[in-house]
C-alpha positions in Angstrom: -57.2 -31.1 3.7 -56.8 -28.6 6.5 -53.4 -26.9 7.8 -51.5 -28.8 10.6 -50.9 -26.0 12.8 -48.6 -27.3 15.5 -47.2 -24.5 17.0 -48.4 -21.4 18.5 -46.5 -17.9 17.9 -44.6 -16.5 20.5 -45.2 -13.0 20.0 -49.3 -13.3 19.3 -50.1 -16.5 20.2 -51.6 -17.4 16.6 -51.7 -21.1 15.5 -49.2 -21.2 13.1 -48.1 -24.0 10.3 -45.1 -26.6 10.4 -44.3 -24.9 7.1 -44.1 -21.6 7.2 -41.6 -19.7 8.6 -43.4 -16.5 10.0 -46.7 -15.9 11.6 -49.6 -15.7 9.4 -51.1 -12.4 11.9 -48.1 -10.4 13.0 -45.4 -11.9 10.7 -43.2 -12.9 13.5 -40.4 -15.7 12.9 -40.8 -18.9 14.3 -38.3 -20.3 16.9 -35.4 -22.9 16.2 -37.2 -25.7 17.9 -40.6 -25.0 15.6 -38.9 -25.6 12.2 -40.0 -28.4 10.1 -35.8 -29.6 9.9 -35.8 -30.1 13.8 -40.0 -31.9 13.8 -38.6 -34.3 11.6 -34.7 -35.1 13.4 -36.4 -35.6 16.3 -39.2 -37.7 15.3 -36.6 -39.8 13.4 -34.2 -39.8 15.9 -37.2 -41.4 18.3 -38.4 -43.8 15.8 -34.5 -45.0 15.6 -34.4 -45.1 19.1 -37.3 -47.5 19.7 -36.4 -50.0 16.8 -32.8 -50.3 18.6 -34.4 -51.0 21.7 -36.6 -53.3 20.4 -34.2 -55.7 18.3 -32.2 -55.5 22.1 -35.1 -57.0 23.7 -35.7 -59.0 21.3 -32.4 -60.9 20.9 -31.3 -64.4 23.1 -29.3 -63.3 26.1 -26.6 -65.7 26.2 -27.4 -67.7 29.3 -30.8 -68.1 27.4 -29.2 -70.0 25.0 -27.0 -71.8 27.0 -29.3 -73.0 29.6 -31.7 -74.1 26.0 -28.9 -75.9 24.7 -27.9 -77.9 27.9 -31.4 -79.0 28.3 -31.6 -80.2 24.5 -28.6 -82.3 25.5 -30.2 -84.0 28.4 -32.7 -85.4 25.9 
């Protein structure tokens, strides 16, 4: 299986892995932002995200259900 090389090094411009932690060519360390730590936060803190926004959508409004139940009483 072949390397996922994500980021690019800012000193060479070599494609470099999410695992390492210096470039492959000149050795250089990778930023803050291009540790594996902060790929995964953010990617989770996304994925969080969206679920929360879907369960809001997803859940009866109030008036929804009111306006449901009035017209089950009509019948």
């Amino acid at each position: 299986m072949p390397a996922l090389r994500v980021f690019r090094c800012r000193e060479c411009g070599h494609r470099m892995r999410l695992a390492g932690r210096l470039c492959g060519r000149c050795h250089a360390r990778k930023g803050l932002l291009q540790s594996r730590a902060i790929v995964i936060a953010s990617g989770s803190a996304i994925l969080i995200l969206c679920t929360v926004i879907v369960i809001v959508l997803a859940a009866p409004s109030d008036s929804t259900e009111r306006h449901a139940s009035q017209a089950s009483a009509r019948f």
